[in-house]
C-alpha positions in Angstrom: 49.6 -14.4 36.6 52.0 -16.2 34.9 55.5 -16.7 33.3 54.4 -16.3 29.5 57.0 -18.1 27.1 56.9 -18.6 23.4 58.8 -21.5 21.7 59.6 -21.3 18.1 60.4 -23.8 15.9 61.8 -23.7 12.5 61.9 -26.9 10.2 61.9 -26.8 5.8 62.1 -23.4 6.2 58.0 -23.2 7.9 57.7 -21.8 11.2 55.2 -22.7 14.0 54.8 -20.4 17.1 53.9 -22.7 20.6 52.9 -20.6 23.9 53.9 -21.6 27.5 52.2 -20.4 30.1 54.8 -21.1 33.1 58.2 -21.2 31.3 59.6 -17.7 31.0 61.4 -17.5 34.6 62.9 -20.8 34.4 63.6 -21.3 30.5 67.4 -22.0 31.1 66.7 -24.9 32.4 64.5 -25.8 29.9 68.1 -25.6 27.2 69.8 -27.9 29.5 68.8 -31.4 27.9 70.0 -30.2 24.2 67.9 -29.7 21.1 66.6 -33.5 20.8 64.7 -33.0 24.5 63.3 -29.9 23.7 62.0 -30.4 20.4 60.3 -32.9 22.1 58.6 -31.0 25.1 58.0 -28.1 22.1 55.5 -30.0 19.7 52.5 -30.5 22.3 52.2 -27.2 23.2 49.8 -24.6 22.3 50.5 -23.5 18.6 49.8 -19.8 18.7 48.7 -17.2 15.7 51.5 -14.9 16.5 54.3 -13.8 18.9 53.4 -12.3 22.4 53.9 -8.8 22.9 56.7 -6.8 25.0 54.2 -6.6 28.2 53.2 -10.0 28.0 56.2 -11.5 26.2 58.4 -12.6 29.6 61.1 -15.5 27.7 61.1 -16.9 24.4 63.7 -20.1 23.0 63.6 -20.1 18.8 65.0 -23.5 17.5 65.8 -23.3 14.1 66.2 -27.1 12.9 67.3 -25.9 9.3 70.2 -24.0 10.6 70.8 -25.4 13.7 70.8 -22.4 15.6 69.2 -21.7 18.7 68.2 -17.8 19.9 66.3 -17.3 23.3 65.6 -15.0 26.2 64.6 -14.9 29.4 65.1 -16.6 32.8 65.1 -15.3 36.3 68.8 -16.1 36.8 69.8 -14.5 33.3 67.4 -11.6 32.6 69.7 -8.2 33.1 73.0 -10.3 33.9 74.7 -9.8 30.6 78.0 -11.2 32.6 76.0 -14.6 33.8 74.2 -15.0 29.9 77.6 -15.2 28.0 79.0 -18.2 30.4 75.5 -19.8 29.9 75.4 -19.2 26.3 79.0 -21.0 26.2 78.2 -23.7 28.6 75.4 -24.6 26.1 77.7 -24.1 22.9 79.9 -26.9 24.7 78.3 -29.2 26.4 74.4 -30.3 25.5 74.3 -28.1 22.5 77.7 -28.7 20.7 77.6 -27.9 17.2 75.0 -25.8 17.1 74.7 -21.5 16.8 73.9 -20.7 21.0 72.4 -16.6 20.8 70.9 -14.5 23.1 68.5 -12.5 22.2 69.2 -9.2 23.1 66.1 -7.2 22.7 63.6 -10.3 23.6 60.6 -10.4 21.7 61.9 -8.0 18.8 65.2 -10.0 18.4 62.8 -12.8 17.8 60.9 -10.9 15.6 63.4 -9.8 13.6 64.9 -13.7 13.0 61.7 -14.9 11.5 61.1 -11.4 9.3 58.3 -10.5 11.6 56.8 -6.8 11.4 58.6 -5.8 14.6 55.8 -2.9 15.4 53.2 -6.1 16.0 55.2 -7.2 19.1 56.1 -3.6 20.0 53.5 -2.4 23.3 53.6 1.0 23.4 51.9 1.4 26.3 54.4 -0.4 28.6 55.6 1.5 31.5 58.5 0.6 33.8 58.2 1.6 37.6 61.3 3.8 38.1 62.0 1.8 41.1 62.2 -1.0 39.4 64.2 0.6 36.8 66.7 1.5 39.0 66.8 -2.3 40.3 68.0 -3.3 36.8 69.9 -0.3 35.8 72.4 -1.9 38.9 71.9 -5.4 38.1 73.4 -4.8 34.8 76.4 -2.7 35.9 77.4 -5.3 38.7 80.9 -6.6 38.0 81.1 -11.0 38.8 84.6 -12.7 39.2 84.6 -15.6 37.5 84.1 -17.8 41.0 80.8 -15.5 41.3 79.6 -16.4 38.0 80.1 -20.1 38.6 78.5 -20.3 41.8 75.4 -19.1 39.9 75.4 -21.2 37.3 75.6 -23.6 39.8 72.6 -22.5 41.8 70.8 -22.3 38.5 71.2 -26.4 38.3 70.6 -26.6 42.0 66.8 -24.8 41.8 66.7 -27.0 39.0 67.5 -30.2 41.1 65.9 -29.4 43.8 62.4 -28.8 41.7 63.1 -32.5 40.4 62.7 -33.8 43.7 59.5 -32.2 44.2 58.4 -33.3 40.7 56.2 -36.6 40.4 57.6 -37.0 37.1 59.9 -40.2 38.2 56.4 -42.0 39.4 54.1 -41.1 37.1 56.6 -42.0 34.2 57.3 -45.2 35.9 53.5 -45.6 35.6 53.0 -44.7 32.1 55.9 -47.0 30.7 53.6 -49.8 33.1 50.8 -48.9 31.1 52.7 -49.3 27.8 53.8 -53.2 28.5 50.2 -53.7 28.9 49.6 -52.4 25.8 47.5 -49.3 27.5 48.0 -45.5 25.6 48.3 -43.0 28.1 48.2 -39.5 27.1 50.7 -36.8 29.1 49.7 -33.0 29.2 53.6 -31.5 28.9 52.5 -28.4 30.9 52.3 -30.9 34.0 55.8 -33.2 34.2 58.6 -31.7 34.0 61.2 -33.3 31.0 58.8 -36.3 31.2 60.5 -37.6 27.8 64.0 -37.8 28.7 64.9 -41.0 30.8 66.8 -40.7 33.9 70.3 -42.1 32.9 70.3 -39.2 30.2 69.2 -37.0 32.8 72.2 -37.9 35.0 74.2 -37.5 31.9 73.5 -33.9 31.2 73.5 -32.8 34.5 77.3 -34.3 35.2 78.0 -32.8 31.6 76.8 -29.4 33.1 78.6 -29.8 36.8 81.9 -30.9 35.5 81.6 -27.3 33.2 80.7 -25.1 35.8 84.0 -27.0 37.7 85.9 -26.4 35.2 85.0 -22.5 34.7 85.8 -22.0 38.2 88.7 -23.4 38.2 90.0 -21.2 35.5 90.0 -24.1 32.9 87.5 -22.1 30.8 88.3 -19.1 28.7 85.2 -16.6 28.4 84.6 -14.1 25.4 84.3 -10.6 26.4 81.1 -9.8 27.7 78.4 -10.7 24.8 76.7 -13.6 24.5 
C-alpha cells in the first residue's frame, strides 16, 4: 500500500531522482508553499536509481532550479479533472509560484520522462491493466463540465483537507520542541516523511494560505480569467 511519489530536482544542469512513499494523492498541497519550501522537504528524501514505473508511478513534482520551471502530476483532487488542473496550475503561476514555468504533466511518468531525456520504454509497464469499471469511472470524470463557482469550491476543499490535516499534525509541538532544543544548543534530527512542512514557520504558513484563499475568492467571483481548458 501506498501513494508512491517521485520528486525531481534539477540544479547545474545534474539531476537527482528522490522517492516518497505517501505523497502521490495529496502532492497539490505539497506545491502550495512555493519552490523555496519544497526544495527544502525534497533534499532528505530517498534519492532513487531511477524513475518509478506506470503501475507503481501514482504522482510525481519535477523542479527544475536552472530553468525555473516546475512540471508535476498527480493528486486525488486533480488526477482526470483536466477542468480543476488548469485553475490549479494558474493559482500556482500567480500566487506562491509567480515567476516561474507551472506544467502539468499530461502523460505522468512519461511526461517526466521525456523532460529529463529519459528512455521512455524504462517507465513504460506493459503489463498494466485497467478494470473496465474503473475505466468507465474516469472516462466520465474527464467529460464532466464545472462552472467556474464548481471549480472554486474544489479548490477550496483542496486547502480545507489540507487544513484540517494540519490540525491533526503534531508538527506545531514537536517543532516548538526542536527550536527548544536548538537554544540549548541540542541537534535534533527530523525524518521529513513524519511532519508535515516542518520547515516553513507558521506566519509564512498563514501567508500562503491567505495568498491561496483570497485566489480562489477572487476566481469565484469572476475576477479571474482562465485559459481554455489545458494546463
Amino acid at each position: 500500500m501506498g501513494h508512491r511519489t517521485n520528486y525531481i530536482l534539477i540544479e547545474n544542469k545534474e539531476h537527482d531522482i528522490y522517492y516518497a512513499h505517501w505523497d502521490a494523492n495529496i502532492i497539490g498541497r505539497k506545491l502550495f508553499y512555493g519552490p523555496d519550501s519544497l526544495v527544502q522537504y525534497i533534499r532528505p528524501l530517498s534519492v532513487s536509481e531511477k524513475l518509478l514505473d506506470t503501475v507503481w508511478g501514482e504522482g510525481a513534482a519535477l523542479v527544475d532550479m536552472d530553468q525555473q520551471k516546475l512540471l508535476f502530476w498527480g493528486d486525488e483532487f486533480l488526477w482526470h479533472t483536466p477542468a480543476l488542473v488548469t485553475c490549479f496550475v494558474q493559482m500556482l503561476r500567480e500566487t506562491t509560484w509567480k515567476g516561474w514555468q507551472v506544467e502539468w504533466a499530461s502523460e505522468g511518468q512519461v511526461t517526466i520522462a521525456k523532460y529529463l531525456g529519459v528512455d521512455t520504454q524504462t517507465v513504460l509497464n506493459t503489463e498494466e491493466e485497467e478494470d473496465d469499471d474503473e475505466g468507465e469511472e474516469v472516462e466520465a470524470k474527464e467529460a464532466t463540465t464545472y462552472t467556474v463557482a464548481e471549480l472554486a469550491n474544489l479548490l477550496d476543499q483542496m486547502l480545507q483537507n489540507h487544513l484540517q490535516n494540519l490540525d491533526y499534525d503534531p508538527t506545531a509541538t514537536i517543532r516548538s520542541f526542536i527550536k527548544d532544543h536548538h537554544k540549548k544548543g541540542k541537534e535534533v534530527t527530523v525524518n521529513p516523511h513524519a511532519l508535515e512542512y516542518n520547515n516553513i514557520e507558521d506566519r509564512h504558513r498563514e501567508q500562503v494560505i491567505q495568498q491561496l484563499s483570497t485566489w480562489i475568492a477572487d476566481l469565484r467571483e469572476g475576477k479571474v480569467s482562465l485559459p481554455p481548458n489545458k494546463a
